[in-house]
N, C-alpha and C positions, 0 to 999 in steps of 0.2 A: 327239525325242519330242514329239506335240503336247500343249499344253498341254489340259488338261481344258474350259475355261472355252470355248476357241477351237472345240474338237468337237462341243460341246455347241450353240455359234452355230451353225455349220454343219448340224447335224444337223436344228436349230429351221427353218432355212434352207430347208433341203434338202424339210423337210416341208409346212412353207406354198407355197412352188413344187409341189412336186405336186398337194396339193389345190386352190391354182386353177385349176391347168391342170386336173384333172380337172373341178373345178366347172364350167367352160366349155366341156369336152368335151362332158361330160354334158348341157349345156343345147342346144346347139347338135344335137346328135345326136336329144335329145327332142324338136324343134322338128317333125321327120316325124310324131310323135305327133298334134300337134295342129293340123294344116294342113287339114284337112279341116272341123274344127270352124271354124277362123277363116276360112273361105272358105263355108262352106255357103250363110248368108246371099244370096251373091251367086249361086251357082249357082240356090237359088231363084229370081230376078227372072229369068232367061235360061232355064230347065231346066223343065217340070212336072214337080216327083217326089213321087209316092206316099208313104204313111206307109214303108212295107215299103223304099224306095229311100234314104227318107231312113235311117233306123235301119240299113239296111246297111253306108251310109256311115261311120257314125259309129261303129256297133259292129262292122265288122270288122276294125279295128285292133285290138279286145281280145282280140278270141277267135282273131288271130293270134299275140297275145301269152301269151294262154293257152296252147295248142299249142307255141311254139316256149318256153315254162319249160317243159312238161311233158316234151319230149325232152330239152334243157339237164340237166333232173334226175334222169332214167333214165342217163343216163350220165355225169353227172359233167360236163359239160364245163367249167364254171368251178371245177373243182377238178383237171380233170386237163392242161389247155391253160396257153400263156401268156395272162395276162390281159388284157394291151394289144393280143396277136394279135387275140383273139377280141372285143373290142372295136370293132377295127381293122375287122374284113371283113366285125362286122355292121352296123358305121355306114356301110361302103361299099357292101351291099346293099341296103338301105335308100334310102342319097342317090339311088343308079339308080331304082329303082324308085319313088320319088315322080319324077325325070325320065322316065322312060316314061310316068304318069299324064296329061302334058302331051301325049300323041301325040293320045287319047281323048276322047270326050267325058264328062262326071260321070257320065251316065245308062248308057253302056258296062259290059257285064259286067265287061268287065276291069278296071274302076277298083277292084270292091270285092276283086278278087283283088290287087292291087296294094297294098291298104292292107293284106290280110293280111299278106301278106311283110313290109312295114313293122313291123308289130306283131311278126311271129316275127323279125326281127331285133331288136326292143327287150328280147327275151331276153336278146343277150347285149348290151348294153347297162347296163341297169337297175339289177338285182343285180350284175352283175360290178364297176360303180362301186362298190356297198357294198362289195364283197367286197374291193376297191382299197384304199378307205376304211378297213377294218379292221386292215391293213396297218401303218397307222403309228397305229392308235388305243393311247395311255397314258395311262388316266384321262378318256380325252375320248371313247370312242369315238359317245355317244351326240351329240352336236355332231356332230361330223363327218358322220354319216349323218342328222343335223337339215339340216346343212349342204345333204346334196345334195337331200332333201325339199323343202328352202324354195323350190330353184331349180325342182324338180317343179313345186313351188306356181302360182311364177310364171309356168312354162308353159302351166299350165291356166288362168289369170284372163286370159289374154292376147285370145283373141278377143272377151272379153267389151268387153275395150277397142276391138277394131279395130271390133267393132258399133256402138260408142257413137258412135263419128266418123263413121261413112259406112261403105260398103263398096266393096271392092276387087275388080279383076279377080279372078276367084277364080286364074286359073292364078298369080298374083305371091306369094301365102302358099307355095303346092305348093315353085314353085320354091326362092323363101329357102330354103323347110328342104332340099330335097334340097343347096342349097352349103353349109348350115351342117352335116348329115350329113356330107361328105365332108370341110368344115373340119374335125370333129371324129376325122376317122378320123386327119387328120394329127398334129392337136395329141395325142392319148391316146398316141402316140410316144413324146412326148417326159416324159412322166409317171414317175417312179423310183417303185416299190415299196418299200414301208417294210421295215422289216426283221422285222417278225411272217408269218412265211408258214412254212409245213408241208408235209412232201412227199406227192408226189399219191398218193391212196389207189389201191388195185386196182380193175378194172371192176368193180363189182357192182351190176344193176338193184338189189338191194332195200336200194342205200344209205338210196335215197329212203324209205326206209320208216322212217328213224332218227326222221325229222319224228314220226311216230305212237309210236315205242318210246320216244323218248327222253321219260319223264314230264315233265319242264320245258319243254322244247323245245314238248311238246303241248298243255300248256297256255298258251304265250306263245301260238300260233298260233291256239287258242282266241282270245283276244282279239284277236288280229290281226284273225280271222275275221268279228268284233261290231265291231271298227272298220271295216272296209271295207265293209261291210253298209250304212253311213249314209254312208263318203266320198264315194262316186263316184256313188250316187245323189245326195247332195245337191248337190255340183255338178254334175251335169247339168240341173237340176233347177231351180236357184235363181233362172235366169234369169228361164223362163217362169214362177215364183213372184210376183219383182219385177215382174214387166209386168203379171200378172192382177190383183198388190194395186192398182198408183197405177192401172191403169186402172178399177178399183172406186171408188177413191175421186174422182180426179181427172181419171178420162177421159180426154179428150188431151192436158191440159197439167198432165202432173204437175212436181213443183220443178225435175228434174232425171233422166237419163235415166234409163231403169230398166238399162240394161245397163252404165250406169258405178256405181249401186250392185251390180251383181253384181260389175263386176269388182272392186271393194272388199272385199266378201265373200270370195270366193276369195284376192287376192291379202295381204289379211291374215293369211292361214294362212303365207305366208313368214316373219313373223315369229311368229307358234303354232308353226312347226317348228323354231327356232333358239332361242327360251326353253323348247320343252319337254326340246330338246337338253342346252344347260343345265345347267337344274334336276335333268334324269333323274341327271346325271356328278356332282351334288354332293350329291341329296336323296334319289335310289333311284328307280329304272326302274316297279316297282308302284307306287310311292307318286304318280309323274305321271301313269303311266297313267290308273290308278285316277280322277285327282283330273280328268281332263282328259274320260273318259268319260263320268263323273258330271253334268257341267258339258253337254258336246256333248250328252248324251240329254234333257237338261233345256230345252235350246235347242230342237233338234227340238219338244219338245211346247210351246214358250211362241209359238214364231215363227205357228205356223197363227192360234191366240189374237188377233195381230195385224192378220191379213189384212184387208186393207181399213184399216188406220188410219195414223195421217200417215208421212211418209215416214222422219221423225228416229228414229221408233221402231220400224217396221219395221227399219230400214237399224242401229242399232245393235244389236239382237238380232242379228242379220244378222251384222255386224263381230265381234259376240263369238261365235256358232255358228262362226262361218269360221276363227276361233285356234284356239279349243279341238277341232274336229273333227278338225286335221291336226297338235296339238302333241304325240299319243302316237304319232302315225305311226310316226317311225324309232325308236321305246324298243322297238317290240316286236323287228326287225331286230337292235337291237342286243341283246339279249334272247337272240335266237336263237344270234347271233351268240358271246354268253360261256359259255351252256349248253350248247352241239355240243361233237363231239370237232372238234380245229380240222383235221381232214386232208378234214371233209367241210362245211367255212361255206359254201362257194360253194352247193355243192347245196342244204343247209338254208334260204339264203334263195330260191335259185329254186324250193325246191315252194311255200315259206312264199306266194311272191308270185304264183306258177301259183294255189292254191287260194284266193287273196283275190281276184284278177282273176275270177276263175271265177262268183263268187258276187254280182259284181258287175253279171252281165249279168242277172242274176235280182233283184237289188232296184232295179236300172235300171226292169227294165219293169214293175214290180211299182207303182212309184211315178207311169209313165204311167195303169196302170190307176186308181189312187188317185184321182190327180190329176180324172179325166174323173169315175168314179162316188161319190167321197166329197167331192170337193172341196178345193180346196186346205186350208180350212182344218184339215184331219183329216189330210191325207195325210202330212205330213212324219214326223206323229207315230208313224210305220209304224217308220220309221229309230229311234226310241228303243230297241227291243224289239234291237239289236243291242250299242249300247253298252252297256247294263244287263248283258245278259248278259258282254260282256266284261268287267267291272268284278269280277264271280265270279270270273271265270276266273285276273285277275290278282290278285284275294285268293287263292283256292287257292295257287298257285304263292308268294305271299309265307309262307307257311308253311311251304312243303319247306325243307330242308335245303341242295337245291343253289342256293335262291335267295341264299345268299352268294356267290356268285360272280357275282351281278348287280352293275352297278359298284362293284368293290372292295369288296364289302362290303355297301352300302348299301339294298341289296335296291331 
């Protein structure tokens, strides 16, 4: 008979092993995400592309990624599949299809159809890692899906680094991700499932609909809603921010690049996503949110305030917008995650991340328009009008009754 102390190693074991490997799956797989962004630059110097060529570029990975959760959730797939299968054959559709982009030139119709498919495999990519993640989650679940946020994070702050150096052949970004894709499809193999899993519900289109029935469920996703509202416009966004400010004040020779304080910006939300992790598993999932909203919507309106002024003070509003924007990120996932019945998590986070993607393409361009006819210094402050409102949404939900079963308790 095994001793208790020895199963419990193992078990600890067993668990850290799978989430690096997923951790690295995950990272590797999303690197198709953002290959388009860290090569763009250079396709400009070689390419003329129009506004309309570029924004295709760049947003037809979303709105493939839209599409492929919104099927994902009509049917269940990460609730009724294996999850390393489905993993498996969307990081290897994926890795091909950024190799195919390599036949083409940028400006080729078929490149923006190519980044679709990317995108609708990051269906089952994304969420199905949470849904991996929630697996072995005991008291931690909100870390663990901090966890795979932060490596999100780092994904995205990435090209802001390969800008700051120089730029690259664009096809050499393409390529990496498509071998790190099909690295990824290897490694998610080898990944054990924790022992929290439920068996697969019956087909039924209008599981998806628990998202809206389930009152907690619909209010986390409220917030979800007012966060992503300011995530994904602010980064996109923060670059050409940085560049309009030091070139306001300092013209061509500002202290230091404007695209290495983006990438600064961005990739401090790695660790906003691993302390809001955290804090949510020991202080309460409303209570970070809440506190982390309040904080990001506040940033939004202080940073325009700035515009134009030295770079210490821009670039540290900056560093704290870029924590606090992405530290409630995974509380709301996890969120969703303890309020569902557990035979339908898979689907509840892919509508959860189908309907935040969605909304994202709309305060995307919302923040172009801004930008051009208010100015930067006004426009950021568009993005506050989302957190705000989630900050309601998760006081509401701190009041119901099923908000004890927000970490253990903790609300």
């Amino acid at each position: 008979m095994a001793l208790p102390d020895v199963v419990d190693t193992a078990a600890t074991t067993g668990k850290r092993t799978a989430i690096v490997l997923l951790l690295l799956s995950e990272v590797a797989a999303m690197a198709t995400w953002f290959a388009t962004t860290a090569s763009i630059g250079a396709i400009r110097t070689h390419w003329p592309l129009s506004p309309f060529q570029e924004a295709l570029l760049t947003n037809s990975v979303q709105a493939g990624f839209v599409a492929g959760t919104l099927v994902s959730a009509l049917f269940g797939l990460a609730d009724r599949f294996d999850l390393r299968r489905l993993f498996c054959w969307c990081a290897v559709v994926a890795g091909f299809a950024n190799l195919a982009m390599l036949a083409f030139e940028p400006t080729s119709p078929v490149v923006p159809l190519l980044r679709f498919v990317t995108g609708a495999c990051m269906a089952g990519v994304y969420p199905v890692g949470m849904k991996i993640a929630a697996t072995w989650a005991v008291g931690d679940l909100g870390l663990l899906i901090g966890l795979l946020v932060a490596a999100l994070t780092l994904g995205s702050a990435l090209p802001h680094l390969v800008a700051a150096f120089g730029q690259l052949d664009w096809h050499l970004p393409v390529f990496g991700a498509a071998l790190g894709a099909l690295l990824s499809a290897a490694l998610i193999r080898f990944v054990r499932l924790g022992p929290l899993r439920s068996e697969a519900p019956p087909l039924r289109l209008e599981n998806a609909l628990e998202a809206w029935r389930n009152r907690g469920v619909r209010l986390a996703n409220l917030g979800y809603l007012g966060h992503m509202w300011e995530l994904y416009a602010m980064w996109a966004w923060i670059g050409a921010f940085m560049a309009a400010s030091f070139r306001e004040r300092y013209g061509n020779a500002p202290p230091f690049p404007p695209e290495l304080a983006s990438f600064a910006v961005v990739a401090a939300g790695a660790f906003g996503a691993m302390l809001g992790g955290w804090a949510a598993d020991r202080f309460g999932r409303t209570l970070v949110t809440g506190a982390s909203m309040l904080a990001s919507g506040c940033c939004a309106i202080a940073v325009g305030f700035l515009f134009g002024g030295p770079a210490w003070a821009v670039l540290s509003v900056g560093v704290l917008w870029g924590v606090a924007v992405i530290a409630d990120s995974a509380q709301f996932s996890a969120a969703v995650s303890e309020l569902s019945d557990r035979r339908l998590i898979g689907t509840m986070l892919t509508v959860q991340t189908c309907v935040g993607f969605l909304l994202t393409l709309v305060s995307i361009q919302l923040i172009a328009f801004a930008g051009t006819y208010l100015g930067w210094r006004f426009a950021f402050a568009l993005l506050a009008i989302g957190p705000f409102l989630g900050l309601v949404s998760m006081l509401r939900l701190r009041r119901l009754p099923e908000a004890a079963r927000l970490a253990g308790g903790r609300k």
